[in-house]
C-alpha positions, 0 to 999 in steps of 0.5 A: 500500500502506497500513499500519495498524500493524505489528510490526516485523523486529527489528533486527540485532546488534552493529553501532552503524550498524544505525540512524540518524534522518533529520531532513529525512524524519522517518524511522529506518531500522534493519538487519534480517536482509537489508533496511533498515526504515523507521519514523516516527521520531516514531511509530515505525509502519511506512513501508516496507523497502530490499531488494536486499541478499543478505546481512545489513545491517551499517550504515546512514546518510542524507543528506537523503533518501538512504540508504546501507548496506552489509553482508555481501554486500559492496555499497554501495547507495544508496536514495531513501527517498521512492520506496524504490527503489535509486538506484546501487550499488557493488561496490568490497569483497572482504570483509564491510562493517562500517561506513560514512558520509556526508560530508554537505558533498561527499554522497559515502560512506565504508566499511569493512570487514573487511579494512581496506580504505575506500572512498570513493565518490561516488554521483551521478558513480559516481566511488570510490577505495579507501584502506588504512590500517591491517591490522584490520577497521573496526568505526565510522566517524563524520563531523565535523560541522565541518571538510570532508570528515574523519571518524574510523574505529575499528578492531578493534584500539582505534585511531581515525584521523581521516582527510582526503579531497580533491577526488579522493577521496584521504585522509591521516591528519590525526590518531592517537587512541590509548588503546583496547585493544580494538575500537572499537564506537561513535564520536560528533561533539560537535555544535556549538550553533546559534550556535556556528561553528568550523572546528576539530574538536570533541570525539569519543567513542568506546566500545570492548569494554574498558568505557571510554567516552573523550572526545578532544580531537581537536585535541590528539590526546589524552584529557581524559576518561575513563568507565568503565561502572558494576559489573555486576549480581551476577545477570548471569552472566560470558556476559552481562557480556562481551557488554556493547556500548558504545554512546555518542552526543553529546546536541545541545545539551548537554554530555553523552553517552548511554551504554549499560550493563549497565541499562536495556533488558533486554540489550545496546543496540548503538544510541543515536540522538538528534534533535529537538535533544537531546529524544528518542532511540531505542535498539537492544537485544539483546532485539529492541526499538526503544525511542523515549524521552523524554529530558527525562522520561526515560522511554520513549514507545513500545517495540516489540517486533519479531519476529525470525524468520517469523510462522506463524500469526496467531490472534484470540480470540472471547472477547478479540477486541482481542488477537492471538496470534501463532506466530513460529519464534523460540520465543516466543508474542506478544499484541498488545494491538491496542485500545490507542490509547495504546501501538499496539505493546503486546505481551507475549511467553511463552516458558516451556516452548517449546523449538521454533519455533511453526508454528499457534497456535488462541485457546480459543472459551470460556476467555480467555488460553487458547491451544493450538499446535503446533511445527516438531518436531510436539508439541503443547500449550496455554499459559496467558497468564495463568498463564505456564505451557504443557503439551505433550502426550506424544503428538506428530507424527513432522512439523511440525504444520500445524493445530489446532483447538479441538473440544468434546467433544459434537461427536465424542459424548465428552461423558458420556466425559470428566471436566470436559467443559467443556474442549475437545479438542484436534485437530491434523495434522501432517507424518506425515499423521496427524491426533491427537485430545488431552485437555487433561485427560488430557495422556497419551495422545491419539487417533488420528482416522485410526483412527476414520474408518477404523473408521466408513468401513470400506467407504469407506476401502478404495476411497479407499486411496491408489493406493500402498495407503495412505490419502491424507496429511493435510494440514489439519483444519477443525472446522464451528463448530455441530460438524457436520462435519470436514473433511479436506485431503489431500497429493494435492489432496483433501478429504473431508468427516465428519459428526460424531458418526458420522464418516461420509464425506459429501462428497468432491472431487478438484478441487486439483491440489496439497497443501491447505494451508488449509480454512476454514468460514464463521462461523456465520449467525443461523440457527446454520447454516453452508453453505460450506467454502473451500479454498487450495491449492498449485495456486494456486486458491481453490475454494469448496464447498456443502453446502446439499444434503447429498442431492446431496454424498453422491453424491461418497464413491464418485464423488468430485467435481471441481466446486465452487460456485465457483473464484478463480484469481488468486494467482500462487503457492500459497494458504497461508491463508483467513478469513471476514469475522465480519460480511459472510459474502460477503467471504473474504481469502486469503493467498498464497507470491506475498506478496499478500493478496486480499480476494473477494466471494464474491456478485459474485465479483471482488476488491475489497482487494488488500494488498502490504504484505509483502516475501516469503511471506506465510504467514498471515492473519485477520480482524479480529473488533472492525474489519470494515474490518481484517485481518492479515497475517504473513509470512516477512518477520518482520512482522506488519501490520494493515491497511484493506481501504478504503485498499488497493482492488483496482486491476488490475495487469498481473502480476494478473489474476483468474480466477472461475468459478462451478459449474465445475471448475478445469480450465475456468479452466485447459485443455490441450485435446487434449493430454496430460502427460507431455510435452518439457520445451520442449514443456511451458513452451511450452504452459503460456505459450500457454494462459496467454496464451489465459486471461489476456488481459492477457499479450501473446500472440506474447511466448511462441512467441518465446520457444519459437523462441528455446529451439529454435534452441540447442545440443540438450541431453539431457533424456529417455532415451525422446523417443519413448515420451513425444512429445505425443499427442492425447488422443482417442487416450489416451482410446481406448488405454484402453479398449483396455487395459482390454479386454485386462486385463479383458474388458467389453463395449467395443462399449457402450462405443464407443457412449456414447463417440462418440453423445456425443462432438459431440453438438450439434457439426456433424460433419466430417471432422476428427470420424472416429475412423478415425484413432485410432491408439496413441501410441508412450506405449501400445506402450512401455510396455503393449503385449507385450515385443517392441513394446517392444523394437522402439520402443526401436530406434527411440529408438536410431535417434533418438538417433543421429540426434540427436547428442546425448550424454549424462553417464554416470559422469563421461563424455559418451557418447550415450543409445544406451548404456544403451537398448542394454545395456537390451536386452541388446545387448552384441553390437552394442556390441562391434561398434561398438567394433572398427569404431571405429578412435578410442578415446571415453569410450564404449571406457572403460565397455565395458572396465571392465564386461568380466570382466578380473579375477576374478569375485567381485572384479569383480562386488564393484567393479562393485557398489561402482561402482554405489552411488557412481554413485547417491550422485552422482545418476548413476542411468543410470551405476548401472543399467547397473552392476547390469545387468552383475552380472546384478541387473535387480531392483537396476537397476530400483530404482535408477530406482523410488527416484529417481522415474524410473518410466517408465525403470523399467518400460522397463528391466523389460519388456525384461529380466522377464516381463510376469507379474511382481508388480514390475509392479504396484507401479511402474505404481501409483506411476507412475500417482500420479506422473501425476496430480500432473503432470494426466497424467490419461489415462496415469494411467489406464492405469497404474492400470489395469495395476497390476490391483490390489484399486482399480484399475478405481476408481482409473482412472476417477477419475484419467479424470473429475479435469479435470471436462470434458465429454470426462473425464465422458465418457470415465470413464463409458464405460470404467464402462459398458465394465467393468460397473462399479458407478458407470456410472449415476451417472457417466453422470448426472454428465455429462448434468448437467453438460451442462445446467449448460454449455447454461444457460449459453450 
């Protein structure tokens, strides 16, 4: 991993040990947030991080190249910063670290910390003692450069001790420095000049909260000096002055101190560090600044200004592209002069106006200096550089804002609409799904686009509503740069394309399985066109879409499409960002939650760069428009990188392993052939490991059925109400069952169906015996939950007799009982309860619910507690204890809610099949809900029964849609049967799909 240059986390507060310079290594480590950075310390230019801490970092100190640090986690941990890999650690602290140093001569480490307690620890023999002293926390700690093994501590409450350890780690106060009154924030050794040799102690400075600076004579144990800071400015107010640090540092050969002040950076400094023999030092403000100074100058070589908080989106302008705008969640917008080779890390920050974390940032495409941006809170606004002034607009999203985009007025036909139509509008979405359509010179009121694509696509719009009646979520916009197109990226995976002006729907695929979480075109070619459209999702996918023949796309907006030009699976986590090289448009790099950047040539189709740089989510990327060899990152790690795509070449690594696939349908790069969701949560990590082995042919392939056996051979636990009613089934026999419930709800021709179904089902495939479809049978899936009421009721017999074969038992309001208790009051079995409890001669946790469900008082009182019983049962998410609460007043609609609002569809529908009539509209609303909760899980077949007995307006097109979403042979197949079954308007072009897709798969054999 190589870097460029790079903004940097900003360091951490009130702590004068949160930096300290390595002379032999040439490096600075500072703390920041839970890690220690390294830094050049003569270039200041990123190195590398120490991370393992799980709490803040308080100190910091070297020893050749060794590094110790401490913190809030309580561990000491010991670094080699050649191979920033962590070398020993020890968990000697009960209490938060404040301080701590080495005794360079014996290389071993002292710390302290809020308690009071040292801590003297030897790395290399893992040898430590602990030593108390004084009963205040331990704020400094400072070792002698001249007499062996001493060191002085600072405390809280003003006192300083020099203490002396011997050869077993034991220590004794050799001297007592008294005069502080408050607590001690710096303590600094006189250095001895090169041909100076003494074995007495040397001078000690020490800065303490009571503005005084004092110079011991430690000898003596006495002050012959004492410093008070200048008078603060008149316009600081009283916070400010009592937030003053005293930081104070020995300059080497010289006779004279560095102190900090209410001047210089513009808030407190909490450290001074000196080195190349007195001639340069760097200070660690408040103001999140690294300052690197020239002392004999005095004044500064090199200032960064480190990001303290994630960095959400990154953004170049085409008009100024040696800047970088960059949205951090710190309130502020930074511009990143990245052409200035005198001052890399030049950078100016805005803040005016912005009162909420920035979570999207866009550059104008005209107008220099001129930015628009979104908030965590879902306002929207533009800022001014130049002027240093923002405007939000009154409109806003109920959410955080995901995107925004620029977008001119003759686009969308506003131009004669729209005074001064020079300036752009302005397009966002945020987390409420809606996406907003703002004037930058009318700041009042914006636009609802979902009105307009409803109003353009009216017949379109209600096919396409979401299966809970709605339309789908909007998650991400992307404006075609010519203004051709918007495009859509949904919460359930989709993508809907529009043509502009006329916002009529003109491409739609169902190919993510997950949120979309970035949609970007390619840059415009020198014929002014622009043919391919990327998409990342949550899915982990790259999917990369054509829109060369708009004939051919328009067939998607009734029958949306599965298949894409081309499909990159290699992330390991989902896809947060994308951007087109400006010069080479066969190069995309994509930016990842697994914190990996990947550079893809599209032509040849493998990776070529891979970037690690970054320790955590990396949340956005883009290319540069001045270097074609540059892109940048930024990441929840508060950094923001450039870096070289030809210093950071893809080498194939063992936990990355590509997957590209051109014309094809994600599933082909991912299968679960002849199985189906949902499935035993054992069952389901068993397979995903095994087809991951069978995909990705770098991943040793026994590894996972060991780990399955493993699982299988401990103590059983409870998992799922209904084992039975959700075993694995073949999805030959899931494809069958629904046409089977089609037949039964709406009739249709199932013969024809039959036919297309089976004559092309081996179609080129020698038949066998295997082959017969005499053996299709209906899962247990089918009669529990859409078959009559009494085949229901006799499966959950038989999940009764499993449960009490199984043994296993179950938390029920606080008590372990078996599952057989709420299937049996499910069905209202209250007889055979009562049966098994005057059989059983023991009292259980069971005898406890059956008696405080029994009307022992009156009714209205009983019923009141039994109801107020119910809704703490939920508050502690003990949703079974609850039903059967609400099942004891007689309330069934109540009891099912409880399973409808927690997810728990298919409890749901068992538990009103047992106690409602089939006819009953509940029905309805939870199979559609199921059904969407199905097709996040890529239980497609299911989700195509439960769309089907919803018998709503959409059903029949919601049910084939979720059939054909794999994109394989077997889904093309079966959604065109049930199409032609049904009589249904898209039979003719489904079955085409098929047979094309067919083609594509015999050229390619």
């Amino acid at each position: 991993m190589k870097v460029s240059s790079c903004l940097p986390p900003a360091p951490n507060w009130n702590s004068s040990k949160a930096a300290v310079v390595s002379l032999e290594e040439n490096l600075l480590a500072y703390a920041s947030s839970n890690d220690v950075i390294l830094l050049n310390a003569e270039t200041l230019q990123y190195v590398g991080r120490f991370r393992g801490h799980t709490d803040k970092v308080n100190a910091v100190d070297f020893c050749d190249n060794l590094c110790a640090s401490g913190g809030a986690d309580t561990t000491i941990r010991c670094w080699d910063a050649l191979t920033q890999k962590q070398t020993a650690i020890l968990k000697n602290h009960k209490s938060e670290i404040y301080a701590l140093a080495w005794v360079k001569d014996k290389k071993f480490i002292v710390s302290g910390d809020k308690s009071g307690d040292i801590s003297i620890w030897n790395p290399s023999k893992n040898k430590s003692n602990k030593l108390y002293f004084i009963q205040s926390p331990i704020y400094n700690i400072a070792s002698s450069p001249t007499v062996e093994s001493s060191l002085a501590i600072g405390f809280q409450n003003g006192a300083i001790i020099v203490v002396k350890i011997d050869s077993d780690l034991n220590g004794r106060i050799a001297r007592r420095l008294n005069g502080h009154d408050f607590e001690i924030q710096s303590l600094s050794w006189e250095l001895p000049t090169g041909d100076c040799h003494t074995a007495k102690y040397t001078l000690l400075a020490s800065g303490s909260r009571d503005k005084t600076i004092h110079i011991w004579n430690v000898e003596e144990e006495c002050s012959v000096k004492t410093i008070n800071l200048p008078h603060p400015m008149h316009h600081l107010t009283d916070q400010q002055k009592s937030r003053l640090w005293v930081a104070v540092t020995w300059i080497p050969e010289r006779n004279s101190v560095i102190t900090s002040s209410y001047i210089g950076h513009s808030r407190s400094v909490f450290s001074i560090v000196t080195y190349a023999c007195g001639t340069k030092a760097i200070t660690v403000s408040m103001d999140r600044k690294i300052i690197l100074w020239d002392l004999t100058q005095k004044k500064p070589i090199f200032t960064v200004s480190c990001i303290h908080n994630y960095v959400n989106d990154i953004d170049v302008s085409v008009v100024d592209p040696h800047r970088l705008a960059i949205a951090s969640g710190d309130n502020n917008i930074r511009v990143w002069d990245i052409a200035n080779k005198h001052d890399p890390f030049s950078c100016t920050l805005y803040w005016k106006g912005l009162k909420n974390k920035l979570t999207c940032i866009k550059c104008h495409p005209n107008r220099e200096g001129f930015l628009a941006f979104g908030t965590d809170l879902g306002n929207i606004g533009w800022y001014e550089i130049y002027n240093d002034k923002s405007k939000t607009f009154n409109s806003y999203h109920k959410g955080k804002v995901y995107s925004i985009q620029w977008c001119k007025p003759e686009w969308l036909g506003l131009g004669s609409a729209i005074e001064n139509s020079d300036h752009s509008l302005i397009i966002s979405c945020g987390g409420d799904g809606q996406i907003l359509l703002s004037d930058t010179t009318k700041p009042k009121q914006s636009v609802i686009v979902n009105d307009m694509i409803k109003e353009a696509n009216p017949e379109w719009t209600a096919v396409i509503k979401d299966k809970s009646g709605y339309l789908p979520k909007r998650t991400e916009i992307s404006v075609h740069p010519a203004g051709r197109f918007l495009a859509i990226g949904n919460f359930d995976g989709s993508i809907e394309v529009y043509d502009l002006p006329s916002f009529k729907i003109v491409y739609h695929n169902i190919g993510h399985r997950s949120i979309i979480n970035k949609l970007e075109w390619r840059h415009l070619d020198d014929a002014g066109n622009s043919f391919s459209l990327a998409s990342g999702s949550d899915d982990n996918l790259i999917m990369i879409h054509d829109f060369s023949d708009l004939n051919k796309l328009i067939s998607t907006t009734t029958i949306p499409t599965s298949s894409c030009k081309q499909v990159f699976e290699m992330h390991k986590k989902g896809v947060t960002d994308l951007s087109w090289s400006p010069s080479d448009s066969n190069k995309l790099v994509s930016s990842s939650f697994d914190g990996t950047a990947i550079v893809w040539d599209i032509q040849l189709g493998i990776p070529i760069s891979m970037f690690r740089g970054h320790h955590g989510r990396l949340l956005c990327t883009v290319w540069s428009l001045e270097d074609e060899d540059a892109i940048f990152t930024g990441g929840d790690d508060a950094a923001c990188f450039c870096w070289k795509i030809s210093e950071n070449f893809y080498e194939p690594l063992k936990d990355f392993s590509p997957e590209i696939k051109s014309n094809v349908t994600p599933s082909d790069a991912v299968t679960k052939d002849n199985m189906s969701q949902p499935l035993d949560e054992t069952i389901l990590t068993a397979l995903d490991k095994i087809e991951h082995t069978a995909t990705h042919t770098k991943i040793d392939a026994p590894e996972p059925i060991q780990k399955v056996e493993v699982r299988a051979s401990k103590k059983k636990k409870f998992k799922n109400l209904l084992p039975l009613g959700t075993s694995p089934s073949r999805r030959k026999n899931l494809q069958y069952s629904t046409f089977d419930i089609a037949r039964k709800l709406y009739g249709g021709d199932i013969d024809k169906a039959m036919e297309f179904w089976v004559d092309n089902e081996h179609k080129g495939q020698k038949l066998t015996d295997e082959t017969d479809n005499t053996d299709i049978q209906a899962p247990p899936f089918v009669e529990l939950f859409f078959d009559e009421g009494n085949k229901s009721r006799k499966l959950i017999e038989q999940e009764i007799k499993s449960h009490n074969n199984s043994g296993i038992s179950m938390s029920l309001g606080g008590l372990e009982v078996s599952p057989t208790l709420p299937l049996q009051m499910w069905s209202n079995n209250f007889a055979e309860l009562i049966k098994s409890y005057e059989d059983n001669a023991e009292f259980s946790n069971k005898d406890w619910i059956l008696l405080a469900l029994s009307p022992l008082a009156g009714r209205d009182v009983w019923q009141s507690l039994v109801r107020l019983q119910a809704e703490k049962l939920v508050a502690k998410n003990d949703r079974h204890g609850a039903v059967l609460c609400w099942l004891a007043c007689g309330e069934v609609y109540e009891a099912v809610e409880v399973y409808r609002k927690a997810e728990m569809y298919r409890e749901a529908i068992a538990l009103a099949k047992l106690r409602l009539i089939d006819e009953d509209p509940i029905f309805s609303d939870l199979y559609s809900l199921w059904a969407i909760q199905l097709e996040k899980e890529e239980a497609y077949e299911q989700a195509a029964m439960c769309h089907l007995a919803a018998k709503k307006e959409n059903s029949i097109h919601h049910a084939l849609n979720a059939l054909s979403r794999r994109g394989d042979p077997s889904a093309l197949r079966t959604a065109a049967s049930l199409a032609l079954m049904l009589g249904d308007s898209s039979a003719e072009e489904r079955i085409s799909r098929y047979f094309e897709d067919q083609e594509i798969r015999s050229s390619k054999k």
